[in-house]
Gaussian input, Z-matrix of N, CA and C with variables (Angstrom, degrees):
# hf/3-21g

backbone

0 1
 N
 C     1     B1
 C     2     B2     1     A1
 N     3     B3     2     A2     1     D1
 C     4     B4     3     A3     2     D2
 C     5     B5     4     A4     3     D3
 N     6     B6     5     A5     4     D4
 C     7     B7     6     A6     5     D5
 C     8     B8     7     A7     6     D6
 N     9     B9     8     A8     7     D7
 C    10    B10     9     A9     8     D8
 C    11    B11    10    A10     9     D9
 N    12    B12    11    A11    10    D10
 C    13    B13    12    A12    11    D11
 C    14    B14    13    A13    12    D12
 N    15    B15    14    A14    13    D13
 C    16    B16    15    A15    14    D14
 C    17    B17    16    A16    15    D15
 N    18    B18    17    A17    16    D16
 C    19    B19    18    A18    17    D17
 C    20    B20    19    A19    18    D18
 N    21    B21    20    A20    19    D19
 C    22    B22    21    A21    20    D20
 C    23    B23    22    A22    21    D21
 N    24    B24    23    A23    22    D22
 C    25    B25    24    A24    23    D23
 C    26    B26    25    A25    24    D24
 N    27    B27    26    A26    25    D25
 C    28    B28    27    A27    26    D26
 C    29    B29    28    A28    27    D27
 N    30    B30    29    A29    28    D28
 C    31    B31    30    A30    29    D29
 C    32    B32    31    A31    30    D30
 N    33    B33    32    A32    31    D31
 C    34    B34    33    A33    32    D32
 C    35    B35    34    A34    33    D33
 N    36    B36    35    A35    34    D34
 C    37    B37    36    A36    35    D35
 C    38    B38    37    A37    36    D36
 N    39    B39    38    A38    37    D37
 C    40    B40    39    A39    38    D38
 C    41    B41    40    A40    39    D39
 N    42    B42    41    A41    40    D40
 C    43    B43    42    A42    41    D41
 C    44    B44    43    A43    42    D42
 N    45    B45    44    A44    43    D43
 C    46    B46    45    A45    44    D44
 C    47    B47    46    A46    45    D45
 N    48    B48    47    A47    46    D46
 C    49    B49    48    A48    47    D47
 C    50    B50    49    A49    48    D48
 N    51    B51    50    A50    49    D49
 C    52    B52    51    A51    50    D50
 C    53    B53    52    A52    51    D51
 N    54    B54    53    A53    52    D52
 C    55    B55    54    A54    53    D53
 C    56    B56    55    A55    54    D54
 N    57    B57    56    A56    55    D55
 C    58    B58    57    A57    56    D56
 C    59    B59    58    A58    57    D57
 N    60    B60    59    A59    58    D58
 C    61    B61    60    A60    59    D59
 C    62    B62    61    A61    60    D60
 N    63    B63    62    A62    61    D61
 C    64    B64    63    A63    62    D62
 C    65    B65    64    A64    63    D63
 N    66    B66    65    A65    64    D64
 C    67    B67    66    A66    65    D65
 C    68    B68    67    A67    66    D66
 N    69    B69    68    A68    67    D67
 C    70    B70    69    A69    68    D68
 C    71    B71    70    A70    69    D69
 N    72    B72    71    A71    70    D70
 C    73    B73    72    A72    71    D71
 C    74    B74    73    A73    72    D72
 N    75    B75    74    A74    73    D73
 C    76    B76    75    A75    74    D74
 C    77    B77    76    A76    75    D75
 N    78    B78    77    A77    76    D76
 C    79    B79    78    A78    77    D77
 C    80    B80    79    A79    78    D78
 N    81    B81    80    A80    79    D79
 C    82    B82    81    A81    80    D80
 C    83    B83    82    A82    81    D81
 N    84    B84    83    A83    82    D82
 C    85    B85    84    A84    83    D83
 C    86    B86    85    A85    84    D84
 N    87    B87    86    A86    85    D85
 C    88    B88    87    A87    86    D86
 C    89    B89    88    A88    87    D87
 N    90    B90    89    A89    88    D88
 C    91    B91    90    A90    89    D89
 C    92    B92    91    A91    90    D90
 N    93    B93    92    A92    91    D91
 C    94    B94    93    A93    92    D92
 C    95    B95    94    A94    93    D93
 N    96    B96    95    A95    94    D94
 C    97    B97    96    A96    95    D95
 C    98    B98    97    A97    96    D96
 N    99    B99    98    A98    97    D97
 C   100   B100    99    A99    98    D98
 C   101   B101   100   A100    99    D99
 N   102   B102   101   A101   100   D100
 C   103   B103   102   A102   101   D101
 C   104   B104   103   A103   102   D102
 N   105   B105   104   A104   103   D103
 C   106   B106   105   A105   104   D104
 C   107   B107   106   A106   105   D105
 N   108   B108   107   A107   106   D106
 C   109   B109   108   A108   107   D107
 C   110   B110   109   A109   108   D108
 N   111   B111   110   A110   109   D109
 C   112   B112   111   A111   110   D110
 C   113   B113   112   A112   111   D111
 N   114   B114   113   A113   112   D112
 C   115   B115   114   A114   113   D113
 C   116   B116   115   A115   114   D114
 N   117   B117   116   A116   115   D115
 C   118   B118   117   A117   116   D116
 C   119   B119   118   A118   117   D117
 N   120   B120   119   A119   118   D118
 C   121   B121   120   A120   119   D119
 C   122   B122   121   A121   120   D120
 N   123   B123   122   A122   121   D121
 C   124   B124   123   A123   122   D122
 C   125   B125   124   A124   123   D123
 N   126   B126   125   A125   124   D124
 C   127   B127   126   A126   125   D125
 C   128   B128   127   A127   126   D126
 N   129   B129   128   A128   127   D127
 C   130   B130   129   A129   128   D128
 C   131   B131   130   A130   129   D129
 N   132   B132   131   A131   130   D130
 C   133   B133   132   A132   131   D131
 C   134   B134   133   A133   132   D132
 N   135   B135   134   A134   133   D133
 C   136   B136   135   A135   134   D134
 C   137   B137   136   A136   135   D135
 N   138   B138   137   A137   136   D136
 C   139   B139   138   A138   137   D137
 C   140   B140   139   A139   138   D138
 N   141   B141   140   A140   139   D139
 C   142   B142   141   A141   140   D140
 C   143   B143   142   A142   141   D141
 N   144   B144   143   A143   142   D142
 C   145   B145   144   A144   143   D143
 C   146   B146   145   A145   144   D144
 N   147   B147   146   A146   145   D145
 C   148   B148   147   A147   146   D146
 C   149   B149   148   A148   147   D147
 N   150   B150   149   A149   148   D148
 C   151   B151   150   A150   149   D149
 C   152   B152   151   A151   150   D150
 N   153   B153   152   A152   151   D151
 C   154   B154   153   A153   152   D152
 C   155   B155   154   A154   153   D153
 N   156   B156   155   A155   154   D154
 C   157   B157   156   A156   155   D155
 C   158   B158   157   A157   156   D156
 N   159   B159   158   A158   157   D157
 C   160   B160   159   A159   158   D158
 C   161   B161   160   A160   159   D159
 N   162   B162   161   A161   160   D160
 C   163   B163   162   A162   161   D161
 C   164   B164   163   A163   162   D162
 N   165   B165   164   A164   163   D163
 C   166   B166   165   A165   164   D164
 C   167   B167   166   A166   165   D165
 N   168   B168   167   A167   166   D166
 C   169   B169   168   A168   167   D167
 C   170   B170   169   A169   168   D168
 N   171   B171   170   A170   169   D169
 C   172   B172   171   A171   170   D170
 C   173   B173   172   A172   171   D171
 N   174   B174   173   A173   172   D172
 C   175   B175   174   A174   173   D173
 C   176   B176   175   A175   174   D174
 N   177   B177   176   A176   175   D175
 C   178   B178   177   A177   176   D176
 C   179   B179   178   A178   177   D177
 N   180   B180   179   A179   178   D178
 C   181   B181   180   A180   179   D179
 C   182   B182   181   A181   180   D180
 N   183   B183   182   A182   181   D181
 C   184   B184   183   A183   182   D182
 C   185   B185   184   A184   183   D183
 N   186   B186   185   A185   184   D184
 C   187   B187   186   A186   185   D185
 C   188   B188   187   A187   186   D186
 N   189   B189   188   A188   187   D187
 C   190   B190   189   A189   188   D188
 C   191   B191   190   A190   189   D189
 N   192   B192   191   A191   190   D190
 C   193   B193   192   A192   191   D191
 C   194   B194   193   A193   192   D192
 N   195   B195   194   A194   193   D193
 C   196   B196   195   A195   194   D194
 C   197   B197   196   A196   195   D195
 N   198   B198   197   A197   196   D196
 C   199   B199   198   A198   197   D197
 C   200   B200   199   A199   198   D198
 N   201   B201   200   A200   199   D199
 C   202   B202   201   A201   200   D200
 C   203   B203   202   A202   201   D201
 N   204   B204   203   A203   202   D202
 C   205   B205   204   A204   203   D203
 C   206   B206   205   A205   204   D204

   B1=1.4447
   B2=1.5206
   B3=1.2593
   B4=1.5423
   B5=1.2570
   B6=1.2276
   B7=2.2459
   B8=1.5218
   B9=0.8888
   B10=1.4433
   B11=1.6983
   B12=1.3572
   B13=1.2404
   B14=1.5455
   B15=1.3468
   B16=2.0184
   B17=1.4085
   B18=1.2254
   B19=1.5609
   B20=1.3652
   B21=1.8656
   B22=1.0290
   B23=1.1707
   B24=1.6011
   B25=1.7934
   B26=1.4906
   B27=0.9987
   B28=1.7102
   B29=1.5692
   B30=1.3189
   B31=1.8159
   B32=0.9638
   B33=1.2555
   B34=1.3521
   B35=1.4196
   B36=1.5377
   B37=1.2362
   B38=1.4657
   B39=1.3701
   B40=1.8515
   B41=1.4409
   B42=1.6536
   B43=1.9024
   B44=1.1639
   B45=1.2769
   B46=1.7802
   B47=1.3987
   B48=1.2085
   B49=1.8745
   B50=1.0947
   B51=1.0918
   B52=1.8325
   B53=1.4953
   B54=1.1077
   B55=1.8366
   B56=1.7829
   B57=1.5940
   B58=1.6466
   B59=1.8989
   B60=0.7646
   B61=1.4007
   B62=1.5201
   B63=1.2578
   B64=1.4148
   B65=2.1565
   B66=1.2032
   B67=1.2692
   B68=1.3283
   B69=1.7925
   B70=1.1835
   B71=1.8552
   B72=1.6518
   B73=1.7092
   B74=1.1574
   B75=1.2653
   B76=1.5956
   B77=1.6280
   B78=0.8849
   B79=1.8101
   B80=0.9277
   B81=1.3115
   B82=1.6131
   B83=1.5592
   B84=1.5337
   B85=1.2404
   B86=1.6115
   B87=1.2229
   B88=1.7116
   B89=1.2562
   B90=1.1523
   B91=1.0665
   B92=2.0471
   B93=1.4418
   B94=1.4268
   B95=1.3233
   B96=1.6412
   B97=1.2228
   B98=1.9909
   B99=1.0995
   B100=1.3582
   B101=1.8080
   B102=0.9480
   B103=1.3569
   B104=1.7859
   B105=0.9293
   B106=1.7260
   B107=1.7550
   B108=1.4971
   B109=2.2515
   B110=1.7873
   B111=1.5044
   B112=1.2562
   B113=1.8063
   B114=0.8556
   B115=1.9722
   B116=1.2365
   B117=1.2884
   B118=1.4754
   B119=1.3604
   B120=1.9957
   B121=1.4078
   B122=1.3785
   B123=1.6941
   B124=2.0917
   B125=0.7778
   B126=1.5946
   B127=1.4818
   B128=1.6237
   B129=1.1081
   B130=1.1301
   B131=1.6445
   B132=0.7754
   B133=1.4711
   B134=1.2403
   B135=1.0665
   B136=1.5327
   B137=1.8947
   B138=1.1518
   B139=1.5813
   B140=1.4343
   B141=1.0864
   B142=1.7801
   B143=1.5330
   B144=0.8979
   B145=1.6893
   B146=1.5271
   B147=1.8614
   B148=1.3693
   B149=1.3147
   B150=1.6661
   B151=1.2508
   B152=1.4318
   B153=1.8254
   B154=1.3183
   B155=1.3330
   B156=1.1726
   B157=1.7135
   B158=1.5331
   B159=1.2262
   B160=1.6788
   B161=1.5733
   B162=1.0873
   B163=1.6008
   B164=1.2917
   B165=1.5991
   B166=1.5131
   B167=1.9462
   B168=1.6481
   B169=0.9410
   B170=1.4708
   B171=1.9228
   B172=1.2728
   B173=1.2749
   B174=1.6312
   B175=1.2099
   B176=1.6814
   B177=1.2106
   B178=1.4134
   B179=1.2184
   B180=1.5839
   B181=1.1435
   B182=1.6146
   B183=1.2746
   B184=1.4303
   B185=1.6860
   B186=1.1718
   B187=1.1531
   B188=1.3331
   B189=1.4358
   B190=1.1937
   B191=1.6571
   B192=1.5331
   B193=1.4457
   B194=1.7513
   B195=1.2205
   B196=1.9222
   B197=1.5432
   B198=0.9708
   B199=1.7843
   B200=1.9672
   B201=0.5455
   B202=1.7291
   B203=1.2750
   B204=1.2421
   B205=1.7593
   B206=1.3708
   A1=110.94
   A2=121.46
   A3=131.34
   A4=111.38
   A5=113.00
   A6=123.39
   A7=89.15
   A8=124.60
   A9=122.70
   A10=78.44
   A11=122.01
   A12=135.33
   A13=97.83
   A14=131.40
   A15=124.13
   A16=101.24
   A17=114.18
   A18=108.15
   A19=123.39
   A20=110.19
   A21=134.26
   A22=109.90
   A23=115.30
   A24=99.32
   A25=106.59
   A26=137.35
   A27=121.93
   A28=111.39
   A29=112.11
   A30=118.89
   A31=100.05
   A32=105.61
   A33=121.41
   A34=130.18
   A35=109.86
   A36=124.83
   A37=121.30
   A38=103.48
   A39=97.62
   A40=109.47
   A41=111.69
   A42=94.37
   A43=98.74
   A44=126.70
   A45=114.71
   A46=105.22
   A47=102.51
   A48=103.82
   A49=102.10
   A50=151.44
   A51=135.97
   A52=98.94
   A53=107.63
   A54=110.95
   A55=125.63
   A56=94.18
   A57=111.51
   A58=103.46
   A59=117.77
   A60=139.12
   A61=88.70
   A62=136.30
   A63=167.24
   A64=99.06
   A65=120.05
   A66=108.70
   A67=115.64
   A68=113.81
   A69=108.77
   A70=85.53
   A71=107.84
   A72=119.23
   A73=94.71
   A74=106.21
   A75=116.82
   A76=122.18
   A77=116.61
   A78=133.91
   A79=120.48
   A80=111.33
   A81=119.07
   A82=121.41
   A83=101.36
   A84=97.71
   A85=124.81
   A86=103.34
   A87=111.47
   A88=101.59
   A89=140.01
   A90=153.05
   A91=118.40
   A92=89.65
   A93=99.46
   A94=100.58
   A95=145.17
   A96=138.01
   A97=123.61
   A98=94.54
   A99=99.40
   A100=109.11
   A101=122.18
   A102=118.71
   A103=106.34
   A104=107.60
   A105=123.30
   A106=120.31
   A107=91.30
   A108=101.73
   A109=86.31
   A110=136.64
   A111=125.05
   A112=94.19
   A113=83.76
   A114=88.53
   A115=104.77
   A116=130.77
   A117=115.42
   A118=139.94
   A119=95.41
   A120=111.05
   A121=125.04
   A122=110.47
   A123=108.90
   A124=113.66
   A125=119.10
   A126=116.41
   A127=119.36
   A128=125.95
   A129=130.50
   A130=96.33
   A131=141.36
   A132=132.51
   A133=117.93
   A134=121.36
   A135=140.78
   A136=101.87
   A137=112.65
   A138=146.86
   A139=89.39
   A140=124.13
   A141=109.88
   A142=125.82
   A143=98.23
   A144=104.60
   A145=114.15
   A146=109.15
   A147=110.61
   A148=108.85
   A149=114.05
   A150=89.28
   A151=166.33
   A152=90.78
   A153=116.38
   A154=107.69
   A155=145.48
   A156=137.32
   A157=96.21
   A158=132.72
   A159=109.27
   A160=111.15
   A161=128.12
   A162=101.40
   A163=112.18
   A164=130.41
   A165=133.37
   A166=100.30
   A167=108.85
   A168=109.03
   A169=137.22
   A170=95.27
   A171=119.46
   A172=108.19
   A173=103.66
   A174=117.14
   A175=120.03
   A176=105.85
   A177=109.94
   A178=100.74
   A179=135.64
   A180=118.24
   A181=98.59
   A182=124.10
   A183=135.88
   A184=70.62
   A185=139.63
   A186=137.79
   A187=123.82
   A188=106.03
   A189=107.04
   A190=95.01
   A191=127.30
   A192=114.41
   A193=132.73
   A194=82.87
   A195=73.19
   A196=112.92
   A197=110.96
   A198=119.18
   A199=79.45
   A200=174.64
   A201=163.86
   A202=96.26
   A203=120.40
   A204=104.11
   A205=118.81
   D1=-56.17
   D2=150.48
   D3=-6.16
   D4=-58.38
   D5=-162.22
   D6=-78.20
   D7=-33.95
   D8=-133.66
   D9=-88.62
   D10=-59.99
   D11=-157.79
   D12=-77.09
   D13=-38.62
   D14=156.91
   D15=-53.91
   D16=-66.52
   D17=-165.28
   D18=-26.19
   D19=-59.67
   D20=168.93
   D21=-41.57
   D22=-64.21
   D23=-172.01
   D24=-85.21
   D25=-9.30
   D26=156.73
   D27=-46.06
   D28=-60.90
   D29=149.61
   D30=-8.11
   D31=-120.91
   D32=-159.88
   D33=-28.06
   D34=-37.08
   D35=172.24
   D36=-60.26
   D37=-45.30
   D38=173.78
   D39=-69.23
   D40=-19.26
   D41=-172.75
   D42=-89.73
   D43=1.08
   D44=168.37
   D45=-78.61
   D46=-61.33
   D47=-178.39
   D48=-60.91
   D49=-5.29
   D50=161.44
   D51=-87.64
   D52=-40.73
   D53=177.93
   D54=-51.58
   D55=-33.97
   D56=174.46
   D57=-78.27
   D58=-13.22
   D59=-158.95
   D60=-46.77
   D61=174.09
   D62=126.68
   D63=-19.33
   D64=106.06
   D65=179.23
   D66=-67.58
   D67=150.85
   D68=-164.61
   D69=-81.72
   D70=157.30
   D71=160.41
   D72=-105.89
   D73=134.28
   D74=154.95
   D75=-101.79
   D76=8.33
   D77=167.00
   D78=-9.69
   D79=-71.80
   D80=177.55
   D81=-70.07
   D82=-20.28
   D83=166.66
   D84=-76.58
   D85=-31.30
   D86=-172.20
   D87=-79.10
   D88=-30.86
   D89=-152.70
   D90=-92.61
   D91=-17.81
   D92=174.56
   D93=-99.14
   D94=-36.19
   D95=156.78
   D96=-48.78
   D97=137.38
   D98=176.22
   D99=-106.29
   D100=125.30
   D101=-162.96
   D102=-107.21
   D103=-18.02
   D104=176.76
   D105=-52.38
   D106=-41.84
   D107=171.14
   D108=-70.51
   D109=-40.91
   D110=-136.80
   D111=-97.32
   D112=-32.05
   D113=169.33
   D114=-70.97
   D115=-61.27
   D116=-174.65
   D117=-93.20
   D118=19.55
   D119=144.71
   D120=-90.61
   D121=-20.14
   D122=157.99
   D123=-49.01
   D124=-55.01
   D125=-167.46
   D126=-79.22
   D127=-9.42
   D128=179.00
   D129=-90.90
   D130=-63.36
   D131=155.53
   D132=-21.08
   D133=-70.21
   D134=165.76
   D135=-21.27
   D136=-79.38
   D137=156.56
   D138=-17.47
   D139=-85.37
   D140=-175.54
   D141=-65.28
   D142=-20.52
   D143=173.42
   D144=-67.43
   D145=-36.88
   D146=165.72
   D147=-59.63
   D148=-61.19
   D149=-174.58
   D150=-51.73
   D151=-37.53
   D152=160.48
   D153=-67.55
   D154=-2.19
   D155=163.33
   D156=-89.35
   D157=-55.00
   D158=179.02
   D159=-69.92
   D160=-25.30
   D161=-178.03
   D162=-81.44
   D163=-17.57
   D164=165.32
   D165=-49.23
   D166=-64.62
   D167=172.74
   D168=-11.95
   D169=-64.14
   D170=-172.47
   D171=-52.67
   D172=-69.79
   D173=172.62
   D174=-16.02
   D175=-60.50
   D176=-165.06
   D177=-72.88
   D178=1.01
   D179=-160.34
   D180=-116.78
   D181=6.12
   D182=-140.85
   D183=-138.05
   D184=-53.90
   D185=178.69
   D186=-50.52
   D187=-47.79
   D188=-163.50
   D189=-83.60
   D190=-60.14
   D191=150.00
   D192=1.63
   D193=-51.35
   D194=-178.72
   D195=-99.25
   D196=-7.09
   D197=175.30
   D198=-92.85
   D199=171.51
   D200=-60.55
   D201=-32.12
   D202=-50.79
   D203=-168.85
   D204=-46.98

């Protein structure tokens, strides 16, 4: 139980001191992506998903309309 309970905090202890560490930048990485085509393929996605949820809508509502007649 002893090992188990050092082990653990030897653990823990190096991922703190790697944790205090120098932060990683990712800069150059973000920075070579353009995120602007990738946004306005969510939303264009997005955009059909509305649509196809109101014309299901409609549908049902045009449906249910003519079954009253």
């Amino acid at each position: 139980m002893n090992k188990i309970k050092l082990g653990l905090g030897f653990g823990l202890s190096t991922l703190a001191g790697s944790a205090m560490a120098a932060p990683v930048v990712l800069t150059a990485l973000t920075d070579a992506v353009d995120f602007s085509t990738v946004i306005t393929a969510v939303l264009a996605v997005a955009a059909i998903m509305v649509g196809v949820y109101v014309a299901w809508k409609a549908a049902k509502l045009v449906i249910g309309a003519v079954r009253g007649l």
